[in-house]
N, C-alpha and C positions, 0 to 999 in steps of 0.2 A: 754469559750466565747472569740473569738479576739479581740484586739484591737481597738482601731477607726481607724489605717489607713487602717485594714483587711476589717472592715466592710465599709467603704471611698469607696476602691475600689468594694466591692461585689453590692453596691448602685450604683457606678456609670455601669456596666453592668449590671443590675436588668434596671437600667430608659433606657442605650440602647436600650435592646432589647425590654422594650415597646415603646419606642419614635418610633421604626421601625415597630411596632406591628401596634400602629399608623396608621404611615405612609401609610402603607396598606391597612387599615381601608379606610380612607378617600379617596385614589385612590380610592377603588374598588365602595365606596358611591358614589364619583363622575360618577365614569363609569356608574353605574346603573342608575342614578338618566338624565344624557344624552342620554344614549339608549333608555328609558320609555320617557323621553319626543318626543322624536322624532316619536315614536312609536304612539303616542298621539296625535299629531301635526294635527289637523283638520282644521286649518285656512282657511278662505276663503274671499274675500271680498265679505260686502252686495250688494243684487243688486242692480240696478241703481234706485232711489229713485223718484217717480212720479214728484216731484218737486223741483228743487235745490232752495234751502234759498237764498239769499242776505246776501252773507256774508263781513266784513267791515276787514281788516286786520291793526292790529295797530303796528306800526313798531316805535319803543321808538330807536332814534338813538344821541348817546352825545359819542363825538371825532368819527366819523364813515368814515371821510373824508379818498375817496379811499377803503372804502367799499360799503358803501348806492349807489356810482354810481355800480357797479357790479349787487344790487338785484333790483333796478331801471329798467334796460333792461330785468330783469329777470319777475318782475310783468307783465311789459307789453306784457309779449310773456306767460300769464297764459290760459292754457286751462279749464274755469269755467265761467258758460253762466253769472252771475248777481257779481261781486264784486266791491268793492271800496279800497282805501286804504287811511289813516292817520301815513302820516310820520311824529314823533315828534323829532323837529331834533335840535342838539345843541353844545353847544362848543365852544374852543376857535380857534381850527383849521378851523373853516369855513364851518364847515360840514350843519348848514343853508343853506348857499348859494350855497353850490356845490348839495343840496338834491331839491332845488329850480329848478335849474338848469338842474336838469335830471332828473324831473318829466316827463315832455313834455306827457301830457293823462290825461286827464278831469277826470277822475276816483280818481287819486292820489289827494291828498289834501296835503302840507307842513306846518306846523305851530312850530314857534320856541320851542323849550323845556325851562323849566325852569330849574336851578341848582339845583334840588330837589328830583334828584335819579329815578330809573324805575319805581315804582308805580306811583309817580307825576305826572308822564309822560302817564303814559299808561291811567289815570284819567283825564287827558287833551282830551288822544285822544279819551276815551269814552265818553266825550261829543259831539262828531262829527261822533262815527258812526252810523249810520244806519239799519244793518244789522241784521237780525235774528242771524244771529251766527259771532261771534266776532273770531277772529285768530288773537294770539298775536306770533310775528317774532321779532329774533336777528334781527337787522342789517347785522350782520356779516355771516348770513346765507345763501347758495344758494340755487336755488328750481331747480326744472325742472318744466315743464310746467303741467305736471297730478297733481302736489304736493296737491294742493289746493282740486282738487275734492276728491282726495283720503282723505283728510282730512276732509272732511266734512260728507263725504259718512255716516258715523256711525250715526252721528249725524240728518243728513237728514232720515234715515230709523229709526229712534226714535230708536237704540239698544245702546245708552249712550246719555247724555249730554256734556260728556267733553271728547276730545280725543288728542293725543298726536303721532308726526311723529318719524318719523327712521332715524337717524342722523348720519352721518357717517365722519372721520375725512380729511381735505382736507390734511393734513401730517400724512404718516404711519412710525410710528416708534415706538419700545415695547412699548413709555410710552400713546404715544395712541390707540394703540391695546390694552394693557392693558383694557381701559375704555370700546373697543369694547366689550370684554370680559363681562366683567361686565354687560354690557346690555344684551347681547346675554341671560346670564344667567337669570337675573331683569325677563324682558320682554318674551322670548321666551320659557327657559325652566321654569321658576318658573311660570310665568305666569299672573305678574304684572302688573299693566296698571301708573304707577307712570307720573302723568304729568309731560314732561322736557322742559323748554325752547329751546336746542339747536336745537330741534326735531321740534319747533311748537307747538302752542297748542290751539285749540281750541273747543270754548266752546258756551251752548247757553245763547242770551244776558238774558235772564229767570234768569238764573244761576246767572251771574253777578251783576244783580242787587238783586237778593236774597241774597248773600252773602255778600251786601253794597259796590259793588267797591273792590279798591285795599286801603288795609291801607299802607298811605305813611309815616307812623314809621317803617318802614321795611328796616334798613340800607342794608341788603345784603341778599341772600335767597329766594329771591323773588317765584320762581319755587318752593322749599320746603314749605311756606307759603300758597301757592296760593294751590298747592298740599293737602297738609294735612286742608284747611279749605274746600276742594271740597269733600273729603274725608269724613271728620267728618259730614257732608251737607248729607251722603247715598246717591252721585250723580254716577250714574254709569258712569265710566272714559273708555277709548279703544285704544288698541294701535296699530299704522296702520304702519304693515312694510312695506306696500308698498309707501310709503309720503317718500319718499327718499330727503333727506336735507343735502348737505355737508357743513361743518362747521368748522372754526377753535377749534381744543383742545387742549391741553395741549401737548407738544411734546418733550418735551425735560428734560432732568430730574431737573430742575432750573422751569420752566413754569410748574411740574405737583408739585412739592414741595409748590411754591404760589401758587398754583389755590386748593390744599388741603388744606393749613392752612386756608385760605375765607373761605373754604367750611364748615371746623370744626365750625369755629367760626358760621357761618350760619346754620348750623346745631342744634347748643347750642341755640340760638337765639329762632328756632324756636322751640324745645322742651321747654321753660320755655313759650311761648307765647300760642302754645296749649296741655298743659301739662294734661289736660283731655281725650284727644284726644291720646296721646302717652304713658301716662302712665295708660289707662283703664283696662290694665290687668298684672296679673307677667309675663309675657313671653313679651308683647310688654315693657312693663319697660326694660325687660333685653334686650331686640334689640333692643332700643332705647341707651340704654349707655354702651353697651357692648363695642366699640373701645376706652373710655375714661374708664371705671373700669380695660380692659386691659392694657391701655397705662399704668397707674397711679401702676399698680399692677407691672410693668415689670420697671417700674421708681425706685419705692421704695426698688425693689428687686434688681436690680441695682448699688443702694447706700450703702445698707448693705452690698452686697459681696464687695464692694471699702473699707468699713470702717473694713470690717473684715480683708481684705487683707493687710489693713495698718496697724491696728490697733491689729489686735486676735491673738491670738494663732494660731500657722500653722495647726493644727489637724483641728481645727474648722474655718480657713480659707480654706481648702481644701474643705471641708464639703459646705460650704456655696457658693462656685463657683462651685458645682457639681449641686446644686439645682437652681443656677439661672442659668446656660446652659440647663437643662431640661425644666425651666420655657421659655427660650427665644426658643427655639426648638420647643416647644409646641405652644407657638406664631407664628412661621412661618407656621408649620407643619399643619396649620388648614386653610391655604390657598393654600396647594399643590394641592386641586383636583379641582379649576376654568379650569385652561385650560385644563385637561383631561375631565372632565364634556362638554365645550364648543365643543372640539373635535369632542366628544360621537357623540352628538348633530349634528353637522356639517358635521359631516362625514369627517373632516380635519383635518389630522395632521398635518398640519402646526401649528397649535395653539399649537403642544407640547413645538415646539422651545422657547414657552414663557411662559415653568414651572414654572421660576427662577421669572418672575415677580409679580405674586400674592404676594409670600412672600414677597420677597423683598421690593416691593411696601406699605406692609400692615405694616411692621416695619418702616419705615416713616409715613405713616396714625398714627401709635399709639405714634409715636413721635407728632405728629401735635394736636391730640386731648387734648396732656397734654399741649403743648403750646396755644392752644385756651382757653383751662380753664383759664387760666393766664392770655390773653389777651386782651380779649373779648371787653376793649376799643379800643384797635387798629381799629375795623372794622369803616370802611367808606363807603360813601353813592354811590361813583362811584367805580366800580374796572373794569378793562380794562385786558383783556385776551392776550395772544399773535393775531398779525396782520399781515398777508403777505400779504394778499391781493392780492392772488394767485384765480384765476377762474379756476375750477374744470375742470377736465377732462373725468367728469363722471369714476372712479377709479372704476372697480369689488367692488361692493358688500361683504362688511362681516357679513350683517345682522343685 
């Protein structure tokens, strides 16, 4: 029998060649699982529905000043024969008076917001609408003029109560093609219907007051809350890629690092909130906290190889940084086949060029979820996204 550094190094080529064995795995799962969706791909919009609803759109906007005017000109050029709108609007920048200001059409309603976070707000402005079907909008969103009917469209042909648009980023750069990614996969090839705010989301007022409003103990999350209680409701949800909506995301690697720790923390938030709802089964338990038993697992594994390497014996400090580069390997290596899958799917390889970001991106995610566990008071009631306050140029489509 050899030695430990004989058998050191036969371990470290043994986990090689399956880390690559892997590797392959997962492309070629991706590959398939893109080509089959595509393959699959039957979408169609429903037809045009005998009667368009009154639909009320509630636009919750605090610091939005230099955006609210952009979707302002946007509402009023909407192609949808019956709507209104309720801009809840607030801040210290002025964004009241400049949402006052560029209303200019009987239809829009302006009323101050209180300092009481997006539910409060979106609760103010459901007392003033109207509308068979309710459409909640960023601010910071832009539409084109079909947006509205394509979103309602499902809803008007009774095939969901609650549906959700196709959002796409006003700055393209990896870390928000990244998210593109991400949807493409959610939405298109898995075949999710997840409510998102950046998207739109609307819903019938049935709905709404069945599920009691919005609870305004909802520090941050609001889209995951409002999601997972429409969900646990059996409300059928729909996701309309044609509702094209560009919007600021995250672009930069500083603005997608915040906008992921929020999210952690929002995340956590609302699994302990409807924890019936997300832990009803062992598989949704384990996709529910699978990015924080990895983070926490790649933490601790981590510390021991540092303490071994300061502290052990060489033999068994060797040993123990061979098993946490397999473990950190194994963590990236399980997000190699997004953009080959999205590709599949798209028929674009351009999406290869952004291999390197799943991992990459996923090892910060598991960084973030062990710092939310930790946090989790940090979260605050406003959080404000990046803002250029850039008007789209209608940018090609990535679905």
């Amino acid at each position: 029998m050899g030695d430990l550094p004989d058998i050191i190094d036969a371990a470290r080529i043994a986990l090689a060649l399956a880390l690559t064995l892997y590797a392959l795995y997962r492309a070629a799962q991706a590959y398939g699982r893109g080509t089959q969706a595509r393959a699959a791909r039957r979408w169609a919009p429903p037809p045009p529905p005998q009667r368009w609803p009154l639909a009320t759109l509630i636009i919750p906007s605090w610091r939005e000043r230099g955006t609210i005017e952009i979707l302002m000109r946007q509402l009023r050029a909407l192609d949808y024969p019956k709507w209104t709108a309720v801009v809840v609007a607030g801040g210290p920048d002025g964004t009241y008076a400049a949402a006052q200001a560029a209303a200019a059409d009987p239809r829009i309603v302006v009323i101050e917001q209180r300092p009481r976070g997006k539910n409060a707000a979106l609760n103010d402005g459901l007392r003033l609408a109207t509308g068979e079907v309710v459409v909640i909008l960023d601010a910071d969103t832009q539409i084109e003029a079909g947006w509205l009917r394509t979103m309602v469209a499902p809803l008007a042909a009774g095939a969901a109560v609650a549906s959700t648009g196709n959002y796409l980023p006003l700055r393209r750069t990896p870390f928000s093609l990244h998210g593109q990614m991400e949807k493409i996969a959610a939405y298109q090839i898995h075949g999710h219907a997840h409510l998102q705010g950046s998207g739109g989301i609307a819903m019938r007022r049935t709905l709404i007051d069945q599920l009691g409003g919005f609870p305004e103990d909802v520090p941050v999350g609001v889209d995951w809350d409002l999601d997972a209680r429409v969900a646990a409701a059996g409300a059928a949800r729909a996701y309309c890629p044609d509702a094209l909506a560009y919007t600021e995301r995250p672009a930069t690697l500083g603005e997608w690092c915040k906008n992921e720790l929020r999210w952690r923390r929002a995340h956590l938030a609302s699994l302990f909130r409807h924890r019936t709802y997300f832990f009803r089964s062992p598989m949704e338990t384990l996709g529910s906290i699978y990015p924080y038993a990895v983070g926490w697992l790649c933490a601790i594994a981590t510390l021991a190889a540092v303490a071994l390497a300061i502290a052990g014996p060489p033999d068994l400090a060797a040993a123990g940084l061979t098993v946490w580069a397999a473990l950190i390997a194994w963590a990236g290596l399980s997000r190699i086949g997004l953009a080959i899958e999205v590709a599949a799917y798209t028929r674009e390889s351009r999406w290869l060029a952004l291999i390197w970001a799943p991992p990459f991106l996923w090892y910060l995610t598991l960084a973030a979820s062990c710092i939310a566990t930790l946090t989790m008071r940090a979260t605050t009631m406003h959080f404000k996204g990046p803002r250029h306050h850039i008007e789209h140029e209608q940018p090609s489509a990535h679905s």
